[in-house]
C-alpha atoms as an extended CHARMM CRD file, in Angstrom:
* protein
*
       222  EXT
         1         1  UNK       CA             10.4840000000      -39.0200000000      -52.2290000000  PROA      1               0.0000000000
         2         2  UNK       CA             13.2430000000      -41.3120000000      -53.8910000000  PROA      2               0.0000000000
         3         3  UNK       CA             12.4190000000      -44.3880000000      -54.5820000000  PROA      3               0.0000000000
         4         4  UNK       CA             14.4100000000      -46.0880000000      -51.9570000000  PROA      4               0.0000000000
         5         5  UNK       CA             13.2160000000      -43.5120000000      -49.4820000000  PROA      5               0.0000000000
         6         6  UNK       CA              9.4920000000      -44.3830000000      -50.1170000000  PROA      6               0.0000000000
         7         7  UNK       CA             10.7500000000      -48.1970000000      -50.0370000000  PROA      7               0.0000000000
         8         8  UNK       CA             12.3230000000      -47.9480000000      -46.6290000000  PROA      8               0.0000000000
         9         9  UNK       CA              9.0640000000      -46.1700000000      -45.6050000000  PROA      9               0.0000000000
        10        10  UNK       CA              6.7510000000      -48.4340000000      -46.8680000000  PROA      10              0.0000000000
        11        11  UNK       CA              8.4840000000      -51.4770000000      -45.0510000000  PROA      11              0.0000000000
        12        12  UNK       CA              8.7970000000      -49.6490000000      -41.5180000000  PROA      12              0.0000000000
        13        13  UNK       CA              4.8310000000      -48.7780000000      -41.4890000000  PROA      13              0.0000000000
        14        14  UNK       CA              3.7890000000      -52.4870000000      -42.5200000000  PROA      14              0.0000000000
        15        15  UNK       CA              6.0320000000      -53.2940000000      -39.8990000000  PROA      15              0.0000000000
        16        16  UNK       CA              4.4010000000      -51.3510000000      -37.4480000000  PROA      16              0.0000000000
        17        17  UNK       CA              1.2810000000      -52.1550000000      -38.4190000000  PROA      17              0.0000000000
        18        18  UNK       CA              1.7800000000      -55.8340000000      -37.7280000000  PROA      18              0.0000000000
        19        19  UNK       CA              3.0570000000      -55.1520000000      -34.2670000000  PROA      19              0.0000000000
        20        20  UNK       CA             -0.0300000000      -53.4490000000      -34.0850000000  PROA      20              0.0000000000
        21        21  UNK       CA             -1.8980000000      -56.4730000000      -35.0790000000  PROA      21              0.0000000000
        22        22  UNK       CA             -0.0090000000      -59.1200000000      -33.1100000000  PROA      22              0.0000000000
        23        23  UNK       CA             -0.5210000000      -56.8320000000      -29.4930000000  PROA      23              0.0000000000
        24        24  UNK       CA             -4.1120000000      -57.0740000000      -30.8160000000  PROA      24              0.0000000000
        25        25  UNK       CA             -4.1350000000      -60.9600000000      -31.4860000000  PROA      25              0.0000000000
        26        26  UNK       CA             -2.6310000000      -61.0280000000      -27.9190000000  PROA      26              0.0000000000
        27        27  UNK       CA             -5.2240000000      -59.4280000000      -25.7550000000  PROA      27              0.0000000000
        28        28  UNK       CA             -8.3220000000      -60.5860000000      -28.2150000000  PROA      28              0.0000000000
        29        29  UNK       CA             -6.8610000000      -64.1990000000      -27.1810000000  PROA      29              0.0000000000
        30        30  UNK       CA             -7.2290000000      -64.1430000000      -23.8670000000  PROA      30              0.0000000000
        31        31  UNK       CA            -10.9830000000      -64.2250000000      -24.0700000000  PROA      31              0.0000000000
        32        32  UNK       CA            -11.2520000000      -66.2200000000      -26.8960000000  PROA      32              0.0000000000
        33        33  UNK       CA            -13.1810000000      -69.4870000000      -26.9630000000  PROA      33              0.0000000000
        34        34  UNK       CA            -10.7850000000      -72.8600000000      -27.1310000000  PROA      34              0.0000000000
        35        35  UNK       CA            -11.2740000000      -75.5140000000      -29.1740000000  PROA      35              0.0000000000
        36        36  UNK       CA            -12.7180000000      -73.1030000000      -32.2160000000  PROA      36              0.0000000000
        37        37  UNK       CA            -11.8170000000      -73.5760000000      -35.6260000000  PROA      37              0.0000000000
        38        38  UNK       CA             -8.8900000000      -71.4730000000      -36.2250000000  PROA      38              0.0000000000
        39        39  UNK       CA             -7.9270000000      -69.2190000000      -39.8710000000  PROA      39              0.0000000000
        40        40  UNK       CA             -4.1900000000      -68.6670000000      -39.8220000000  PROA      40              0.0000000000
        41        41  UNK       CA             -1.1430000000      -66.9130000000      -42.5850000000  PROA      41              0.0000000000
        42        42  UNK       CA             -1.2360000000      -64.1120000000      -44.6160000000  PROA      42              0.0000000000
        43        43  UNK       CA             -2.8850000000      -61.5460000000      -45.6000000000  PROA      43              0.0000000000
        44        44  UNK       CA             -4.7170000000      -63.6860000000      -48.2900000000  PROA      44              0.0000000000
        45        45  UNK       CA             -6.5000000000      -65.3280000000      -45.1250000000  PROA      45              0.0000000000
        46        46  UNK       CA             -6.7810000000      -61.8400000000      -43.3660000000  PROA      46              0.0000000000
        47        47  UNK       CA             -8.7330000000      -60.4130000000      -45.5540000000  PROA      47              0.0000000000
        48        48  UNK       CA            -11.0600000000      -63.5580000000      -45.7080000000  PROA      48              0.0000000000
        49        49  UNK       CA            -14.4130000000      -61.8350000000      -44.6200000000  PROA      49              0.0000000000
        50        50  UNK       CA            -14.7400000000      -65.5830000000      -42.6620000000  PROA      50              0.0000000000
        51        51  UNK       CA            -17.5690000000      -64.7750000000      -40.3880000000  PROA      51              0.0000000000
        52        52  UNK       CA            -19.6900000000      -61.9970000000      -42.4060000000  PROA      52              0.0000000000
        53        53  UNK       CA            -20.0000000000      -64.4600000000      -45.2800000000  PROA      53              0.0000000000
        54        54  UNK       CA            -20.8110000000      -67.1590000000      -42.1910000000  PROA      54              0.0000000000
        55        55  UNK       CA            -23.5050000000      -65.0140000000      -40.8190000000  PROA      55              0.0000000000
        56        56  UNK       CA            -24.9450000000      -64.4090000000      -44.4690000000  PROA      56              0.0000000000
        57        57  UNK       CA            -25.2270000000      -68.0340000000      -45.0970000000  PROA      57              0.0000000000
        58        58  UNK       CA            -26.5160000000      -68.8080000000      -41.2850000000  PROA      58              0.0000000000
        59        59  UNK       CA            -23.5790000000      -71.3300000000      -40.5150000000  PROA      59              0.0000000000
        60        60  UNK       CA            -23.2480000000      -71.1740000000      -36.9580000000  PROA      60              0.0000000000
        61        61  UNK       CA            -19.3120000000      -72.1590000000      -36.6500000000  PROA      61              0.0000000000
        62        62  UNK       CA            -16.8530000000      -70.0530000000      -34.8320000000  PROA      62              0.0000000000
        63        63  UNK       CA            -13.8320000000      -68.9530000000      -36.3820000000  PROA      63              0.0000000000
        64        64  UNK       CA            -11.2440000000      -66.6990000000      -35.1360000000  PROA      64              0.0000000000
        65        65  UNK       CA             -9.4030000000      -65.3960000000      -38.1310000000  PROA      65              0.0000000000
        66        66  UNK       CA             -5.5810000000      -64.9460000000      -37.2060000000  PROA      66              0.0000000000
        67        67  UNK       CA             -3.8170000000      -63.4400000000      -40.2850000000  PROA      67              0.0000000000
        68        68  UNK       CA             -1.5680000000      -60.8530000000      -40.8860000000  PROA      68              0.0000000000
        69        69  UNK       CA             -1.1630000000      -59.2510000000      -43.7610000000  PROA      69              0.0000000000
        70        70  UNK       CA              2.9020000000      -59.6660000000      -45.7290000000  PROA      70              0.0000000000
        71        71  UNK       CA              3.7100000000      -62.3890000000      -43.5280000000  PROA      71              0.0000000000
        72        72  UNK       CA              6.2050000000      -64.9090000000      -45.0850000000  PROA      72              0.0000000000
        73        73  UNK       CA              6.9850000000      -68.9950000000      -43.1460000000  PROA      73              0.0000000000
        74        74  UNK       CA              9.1000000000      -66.7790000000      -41.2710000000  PROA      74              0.0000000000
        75        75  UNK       CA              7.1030000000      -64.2690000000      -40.0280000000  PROA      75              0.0000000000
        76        76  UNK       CA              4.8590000000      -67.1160000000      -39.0580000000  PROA      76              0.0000000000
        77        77  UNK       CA              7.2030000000      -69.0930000000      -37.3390000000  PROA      77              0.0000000000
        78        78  UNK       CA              8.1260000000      -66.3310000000      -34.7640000000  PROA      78              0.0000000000
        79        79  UNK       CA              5.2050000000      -65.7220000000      -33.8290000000  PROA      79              0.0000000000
        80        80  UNK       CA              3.0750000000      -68.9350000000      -33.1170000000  PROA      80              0.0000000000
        81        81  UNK       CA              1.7660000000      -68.3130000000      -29.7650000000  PROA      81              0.0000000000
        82        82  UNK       CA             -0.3760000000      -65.3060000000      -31.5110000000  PROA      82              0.0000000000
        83        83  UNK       CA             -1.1710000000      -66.5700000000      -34.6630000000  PROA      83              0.0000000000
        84        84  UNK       CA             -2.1140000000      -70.3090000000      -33.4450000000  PROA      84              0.0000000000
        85        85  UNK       CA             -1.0990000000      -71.7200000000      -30.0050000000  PROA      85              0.0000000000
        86        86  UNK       CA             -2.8750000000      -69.5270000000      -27.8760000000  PROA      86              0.0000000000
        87        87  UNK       CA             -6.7220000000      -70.1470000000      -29.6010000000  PROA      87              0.0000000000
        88        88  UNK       CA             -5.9700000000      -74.3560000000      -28.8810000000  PROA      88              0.0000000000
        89        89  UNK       CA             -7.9120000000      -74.5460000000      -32.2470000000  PROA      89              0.0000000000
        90        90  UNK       CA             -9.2230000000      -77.7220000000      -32.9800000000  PROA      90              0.0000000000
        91        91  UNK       CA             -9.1170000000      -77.4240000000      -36.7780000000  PROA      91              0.0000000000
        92        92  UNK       CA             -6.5540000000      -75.0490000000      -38.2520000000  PROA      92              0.0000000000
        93        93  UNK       CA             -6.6220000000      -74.0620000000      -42.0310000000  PROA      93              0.0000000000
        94        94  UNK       CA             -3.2170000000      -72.4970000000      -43.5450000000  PROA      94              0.0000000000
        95        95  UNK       CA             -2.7010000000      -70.2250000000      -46.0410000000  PROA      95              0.0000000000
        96        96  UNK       CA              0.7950000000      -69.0410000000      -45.6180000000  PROA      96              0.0000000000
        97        97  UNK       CA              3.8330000000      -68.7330000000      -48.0260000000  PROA      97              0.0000000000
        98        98  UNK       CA              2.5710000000      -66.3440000000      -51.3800000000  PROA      98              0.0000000000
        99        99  UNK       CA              4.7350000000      -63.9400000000      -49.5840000000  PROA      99              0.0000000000
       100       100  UNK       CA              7.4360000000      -66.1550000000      -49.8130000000  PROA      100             0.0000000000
       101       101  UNK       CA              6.5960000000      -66.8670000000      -53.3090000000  PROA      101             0.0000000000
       102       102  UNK       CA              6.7830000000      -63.7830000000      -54.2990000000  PROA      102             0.0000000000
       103       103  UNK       CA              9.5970000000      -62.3810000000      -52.8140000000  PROA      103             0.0000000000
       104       104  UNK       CA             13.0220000000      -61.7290000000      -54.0430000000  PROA      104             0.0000000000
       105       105  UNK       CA             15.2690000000      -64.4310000000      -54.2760000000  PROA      105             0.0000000000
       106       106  UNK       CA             12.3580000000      -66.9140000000      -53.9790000000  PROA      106             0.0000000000
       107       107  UNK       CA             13.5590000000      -70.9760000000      -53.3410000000  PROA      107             0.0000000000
       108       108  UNK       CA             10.5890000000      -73.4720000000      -52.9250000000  PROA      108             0.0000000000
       109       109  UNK       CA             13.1380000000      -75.8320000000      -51.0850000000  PROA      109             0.0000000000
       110       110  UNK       CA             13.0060000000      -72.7280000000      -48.2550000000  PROA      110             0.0000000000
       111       111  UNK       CA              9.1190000000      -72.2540000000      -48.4600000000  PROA      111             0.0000000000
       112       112  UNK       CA              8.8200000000      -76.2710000000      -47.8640000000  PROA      112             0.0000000000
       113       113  UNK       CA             11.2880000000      -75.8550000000      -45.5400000000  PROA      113             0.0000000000
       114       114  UNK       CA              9.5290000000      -73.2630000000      -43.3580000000  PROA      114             0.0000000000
       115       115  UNK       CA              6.3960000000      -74.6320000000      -43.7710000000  PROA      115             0.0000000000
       116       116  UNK       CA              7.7060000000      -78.0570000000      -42.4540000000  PROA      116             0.0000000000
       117       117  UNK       CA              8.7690000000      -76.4420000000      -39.4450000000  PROA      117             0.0000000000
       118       118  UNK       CA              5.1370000000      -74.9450000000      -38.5300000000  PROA      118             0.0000000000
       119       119  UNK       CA              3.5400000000      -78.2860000000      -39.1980000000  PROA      119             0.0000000000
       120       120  UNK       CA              5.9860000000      -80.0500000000      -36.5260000000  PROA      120             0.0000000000
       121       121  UNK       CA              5.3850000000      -77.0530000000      -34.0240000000  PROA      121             0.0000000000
       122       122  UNK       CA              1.4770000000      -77.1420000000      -34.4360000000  PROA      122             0.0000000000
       123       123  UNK       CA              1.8170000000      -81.2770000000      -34.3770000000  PROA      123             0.0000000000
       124       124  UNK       CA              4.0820000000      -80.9720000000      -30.6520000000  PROA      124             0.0000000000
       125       125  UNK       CA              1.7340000000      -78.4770000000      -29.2500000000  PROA      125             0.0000000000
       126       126  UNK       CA             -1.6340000000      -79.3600000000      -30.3990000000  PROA      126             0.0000000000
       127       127  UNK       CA             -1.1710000000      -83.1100000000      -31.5140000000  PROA      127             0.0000000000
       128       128  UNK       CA             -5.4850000000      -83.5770000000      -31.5890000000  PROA      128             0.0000000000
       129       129  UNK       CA             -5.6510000000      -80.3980000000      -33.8260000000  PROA      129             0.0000000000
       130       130  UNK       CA             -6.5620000000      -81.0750000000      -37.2930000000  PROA      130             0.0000000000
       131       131  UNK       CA             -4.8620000000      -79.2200000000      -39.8160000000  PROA      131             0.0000000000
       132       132  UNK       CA             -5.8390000000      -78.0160000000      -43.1310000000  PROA      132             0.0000000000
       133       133  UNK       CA             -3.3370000000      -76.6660000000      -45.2280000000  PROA      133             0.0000000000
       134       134  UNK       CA             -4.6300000000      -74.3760000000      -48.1620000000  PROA      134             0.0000000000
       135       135  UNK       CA             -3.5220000000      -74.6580000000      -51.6060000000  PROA      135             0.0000000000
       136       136  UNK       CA             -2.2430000000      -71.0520000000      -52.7030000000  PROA      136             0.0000000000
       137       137  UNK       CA             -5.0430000000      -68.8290000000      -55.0560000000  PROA      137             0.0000000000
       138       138  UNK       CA             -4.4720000000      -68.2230000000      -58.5230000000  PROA      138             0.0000000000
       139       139  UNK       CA             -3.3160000000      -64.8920000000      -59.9560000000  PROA      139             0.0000000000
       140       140  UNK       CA             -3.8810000000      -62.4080000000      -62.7100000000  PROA      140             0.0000000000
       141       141  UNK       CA             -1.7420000000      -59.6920000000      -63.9380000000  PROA      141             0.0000000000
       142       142  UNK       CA             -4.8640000000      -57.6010000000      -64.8050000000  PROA      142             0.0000000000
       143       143  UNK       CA             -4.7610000000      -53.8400000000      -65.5120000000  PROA      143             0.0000000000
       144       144  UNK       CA             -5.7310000000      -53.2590000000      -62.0660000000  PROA      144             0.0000000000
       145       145  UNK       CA             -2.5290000000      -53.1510000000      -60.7880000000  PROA      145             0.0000000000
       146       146  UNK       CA             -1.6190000000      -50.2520000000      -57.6310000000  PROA      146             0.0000000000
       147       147  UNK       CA              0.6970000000      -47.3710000000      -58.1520000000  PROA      147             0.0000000000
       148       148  UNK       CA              4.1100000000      -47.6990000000      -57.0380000000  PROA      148             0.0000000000
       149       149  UNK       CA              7.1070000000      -49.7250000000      -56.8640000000  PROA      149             0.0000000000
       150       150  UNK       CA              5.4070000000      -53.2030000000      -55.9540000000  PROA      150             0.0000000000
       151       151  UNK       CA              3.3900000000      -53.3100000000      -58.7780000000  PROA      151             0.0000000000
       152       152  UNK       CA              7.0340000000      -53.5370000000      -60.6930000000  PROA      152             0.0000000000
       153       153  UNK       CA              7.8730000000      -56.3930000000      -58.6990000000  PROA      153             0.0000000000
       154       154  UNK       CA              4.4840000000      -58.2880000000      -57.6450000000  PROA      154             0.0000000000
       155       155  UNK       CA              5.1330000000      -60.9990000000      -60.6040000000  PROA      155             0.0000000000
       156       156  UNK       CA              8.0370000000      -61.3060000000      -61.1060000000  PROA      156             0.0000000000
       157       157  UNK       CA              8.0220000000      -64.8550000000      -59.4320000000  PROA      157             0.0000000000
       158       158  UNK       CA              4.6450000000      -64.9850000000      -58.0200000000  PROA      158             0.0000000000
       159       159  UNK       CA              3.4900000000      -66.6550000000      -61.2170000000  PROA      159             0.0000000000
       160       160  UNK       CA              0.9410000000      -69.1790000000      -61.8060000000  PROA      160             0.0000000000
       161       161  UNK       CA              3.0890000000      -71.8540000000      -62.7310000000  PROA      161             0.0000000000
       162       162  UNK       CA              5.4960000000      -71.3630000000      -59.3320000000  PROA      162             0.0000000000
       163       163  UNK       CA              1.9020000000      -71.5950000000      -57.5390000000  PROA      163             0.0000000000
       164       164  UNK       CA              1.0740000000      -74.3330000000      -59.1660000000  PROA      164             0.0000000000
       165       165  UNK       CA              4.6110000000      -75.9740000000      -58.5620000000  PROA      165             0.0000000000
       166       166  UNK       CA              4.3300000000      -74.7600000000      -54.6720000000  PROA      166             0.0000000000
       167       167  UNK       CA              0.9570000000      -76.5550000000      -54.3170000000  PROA      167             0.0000000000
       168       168  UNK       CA              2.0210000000      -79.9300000000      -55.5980000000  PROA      168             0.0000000000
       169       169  UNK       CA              4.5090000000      -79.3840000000      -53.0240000000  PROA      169             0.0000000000
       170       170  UNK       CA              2.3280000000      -78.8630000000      -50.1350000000  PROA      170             0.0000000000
       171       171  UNK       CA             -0.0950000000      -81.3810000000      -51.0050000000  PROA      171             0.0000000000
       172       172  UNK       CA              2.8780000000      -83.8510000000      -50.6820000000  PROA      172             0.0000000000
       173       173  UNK       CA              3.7830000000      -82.3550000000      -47.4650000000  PROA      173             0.0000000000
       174       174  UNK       CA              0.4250000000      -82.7490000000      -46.0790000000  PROA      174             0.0000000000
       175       175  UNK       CA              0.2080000000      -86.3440000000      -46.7770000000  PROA      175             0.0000000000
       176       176  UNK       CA              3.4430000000      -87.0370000000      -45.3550000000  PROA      176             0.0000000000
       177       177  UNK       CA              3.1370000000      -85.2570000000      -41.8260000000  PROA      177             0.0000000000
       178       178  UNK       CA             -0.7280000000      -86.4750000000      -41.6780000000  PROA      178             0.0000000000
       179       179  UNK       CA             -2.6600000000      -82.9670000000      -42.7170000000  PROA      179             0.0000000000
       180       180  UNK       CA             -5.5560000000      -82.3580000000      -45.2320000000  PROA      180             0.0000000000
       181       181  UNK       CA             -4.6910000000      -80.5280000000      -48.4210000000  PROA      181             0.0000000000
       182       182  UNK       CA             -7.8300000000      -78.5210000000      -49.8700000000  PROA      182             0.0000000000
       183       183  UNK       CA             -7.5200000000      -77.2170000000      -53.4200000000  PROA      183             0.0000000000
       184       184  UNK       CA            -10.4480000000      -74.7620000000      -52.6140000000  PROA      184             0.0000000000
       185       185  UNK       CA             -9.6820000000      -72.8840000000      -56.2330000000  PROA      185             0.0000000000
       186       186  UNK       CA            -12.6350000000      -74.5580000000      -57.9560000000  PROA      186             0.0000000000
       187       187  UNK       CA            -14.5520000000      -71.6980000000      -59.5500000000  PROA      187             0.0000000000
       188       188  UNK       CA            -11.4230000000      -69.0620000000      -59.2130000000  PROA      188             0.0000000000
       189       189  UNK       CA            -10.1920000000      -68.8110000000      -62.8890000000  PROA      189             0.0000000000
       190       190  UNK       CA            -11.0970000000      -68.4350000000      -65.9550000000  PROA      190             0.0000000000
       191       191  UNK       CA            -10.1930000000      -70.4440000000      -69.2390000000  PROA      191             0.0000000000
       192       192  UNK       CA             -7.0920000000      -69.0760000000      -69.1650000000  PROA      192             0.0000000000
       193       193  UNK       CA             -6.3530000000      -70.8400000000      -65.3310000000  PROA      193             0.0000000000
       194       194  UNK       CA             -5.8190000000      -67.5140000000      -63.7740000000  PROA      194             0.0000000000
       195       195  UNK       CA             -7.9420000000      -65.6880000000      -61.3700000000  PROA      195             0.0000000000
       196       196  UNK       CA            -11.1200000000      -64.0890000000      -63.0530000000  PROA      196             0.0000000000
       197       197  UNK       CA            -10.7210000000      -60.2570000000      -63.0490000000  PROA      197             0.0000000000
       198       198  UNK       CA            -13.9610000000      -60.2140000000      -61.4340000000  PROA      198             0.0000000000
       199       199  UNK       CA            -12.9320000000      -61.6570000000      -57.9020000000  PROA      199             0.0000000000
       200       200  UNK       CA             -9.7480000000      -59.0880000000      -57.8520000000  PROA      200             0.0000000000
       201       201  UNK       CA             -8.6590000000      -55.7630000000      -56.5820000000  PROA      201             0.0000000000
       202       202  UNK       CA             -5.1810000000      -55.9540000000      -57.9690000000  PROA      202             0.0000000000
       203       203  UNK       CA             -4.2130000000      -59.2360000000      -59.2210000000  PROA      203             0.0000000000
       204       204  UNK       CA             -3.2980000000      -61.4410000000      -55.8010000000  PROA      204             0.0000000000
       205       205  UNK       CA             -6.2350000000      -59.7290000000      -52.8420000000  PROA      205             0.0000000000
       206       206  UNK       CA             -9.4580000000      -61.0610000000      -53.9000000000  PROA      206             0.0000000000
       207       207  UNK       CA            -13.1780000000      -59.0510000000      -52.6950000000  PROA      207             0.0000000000
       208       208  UNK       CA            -15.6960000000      -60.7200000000      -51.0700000000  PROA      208             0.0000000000
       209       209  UNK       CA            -17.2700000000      -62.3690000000      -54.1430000000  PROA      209             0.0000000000
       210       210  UNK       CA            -13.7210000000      -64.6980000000      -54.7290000000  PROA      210             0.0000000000
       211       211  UNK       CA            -13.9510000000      -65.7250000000      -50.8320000000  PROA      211             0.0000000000
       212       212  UNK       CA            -17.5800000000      -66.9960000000      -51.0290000000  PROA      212             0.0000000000
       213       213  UNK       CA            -16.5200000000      -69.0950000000      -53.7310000000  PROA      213             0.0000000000
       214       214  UNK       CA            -13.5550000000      -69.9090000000      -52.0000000000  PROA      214             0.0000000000
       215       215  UNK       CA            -16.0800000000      -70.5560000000      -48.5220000000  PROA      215             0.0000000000
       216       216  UNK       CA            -18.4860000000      -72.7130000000      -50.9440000000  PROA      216             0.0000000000
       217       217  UNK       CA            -15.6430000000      -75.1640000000      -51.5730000000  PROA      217             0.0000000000
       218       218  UNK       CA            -14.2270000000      -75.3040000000      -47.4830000000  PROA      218             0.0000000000
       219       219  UNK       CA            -17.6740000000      -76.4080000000      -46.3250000000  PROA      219             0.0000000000
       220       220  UNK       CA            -17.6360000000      -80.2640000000      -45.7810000000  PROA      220             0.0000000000
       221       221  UNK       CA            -14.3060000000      -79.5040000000      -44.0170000000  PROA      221             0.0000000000
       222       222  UNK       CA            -15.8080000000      -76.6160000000      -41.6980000000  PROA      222             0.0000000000
């Protein structure tokens, strides 16, 4: 399969697959508990085994984990009612935008932008909500990178130092529209500052040994 073949197939079976998702978020949120503490973005916060590491540690808080793995601001922003509204969370932690970050022609003005826009929505619909908004994880261009054509291009701006840069910037934004920024990276990198090969499958996803460190750190805010 040419490369742009395997490209165009690649991006029409994520996209399926979070349609898939969203019709699932739909109908799991009409039985859902309101007034929980809500997990919300990317796939960085999908794959956050929230309630197994819970369990484990006998914390008794409920937490319905609403990401969706390659979602951008954009993604986000069209579809709220899934991803946030519906749940009428009353705490909300964000961890959207490394998508953005790392995609191609990358602006942080656009990220802020975006990100500005789901912090008004969430603030208009759920104005007693308090929201958390994540700083972005550390990478680590480790030798465990995937086959294929996105391990080519999964660096290329999605860099340490544009994380860093993005993180300053949300920590600004959250003091200016009244939300809590949590740098919950304490114990994530090595000497270097990037993330410790050890919490990695490929540089960016972390396994469930990053996330309880990750956990250890959200605690007084849970």
């Amino acid at each position: 399969m040419e490369n742009n073949d395997f490209f165009k197939f690649h991006q029409e079976q994520m996209l399926r697959d979070q349609q898939e998702k969203l019709e699932r978020f739909r109908i799991l949120n009409q039985n859902a508990k309101r007034g929980e503490i809500l997990f919300t973005g990317s796939s960085l916060m999908e794959q956050f085994p929230v309630n197994e590491l819970l369990m484990t540690r006998g914390m008794r808080q409920v937490v319905y984990n609403r990401g969706i793995g390659g979602f951008t601001t954009e993604d986000m922003l069209r579809n709220m009612e899934e991803m946030v509204f519906a749940l009428k969370p009353r705490k909300i932690f964000i961890n959207i935008g490394t998508n953005d970050i790392g995609s191609q022609g990358y602006r942080l003005e656009k990220l802020m932008e975006n990100y500005g826009k789901i912090i008004s929505q969430i603030r208009e619909r759920l104005p007693e909500a308090e929201i958390y908004m994540m700083a972005y994880y550390p990478v680590n261009e480790t030798d465990k990178l995937p086959e294929g054509e996105w391990a080519k291009t999964m660096f290329l701006t999605r860099t340490n130092e544009n994380i860093s840069i993005a993180n300053k910037a949300v920590e600004e934004m959250a003091g200016r529209m009244g939300c809590h920024f949590i740098n919950v990276n304490q114990g994530l990198t090595d000497e270097a500052g990037k993330l410790k090969k050890e919490f990695t499958v490929e540089g960016i996803h972390m396994y469930a040994n990053g996330y309880e460190v990750v956990l250890e750190n959200m605690r007084p805010f849970l």
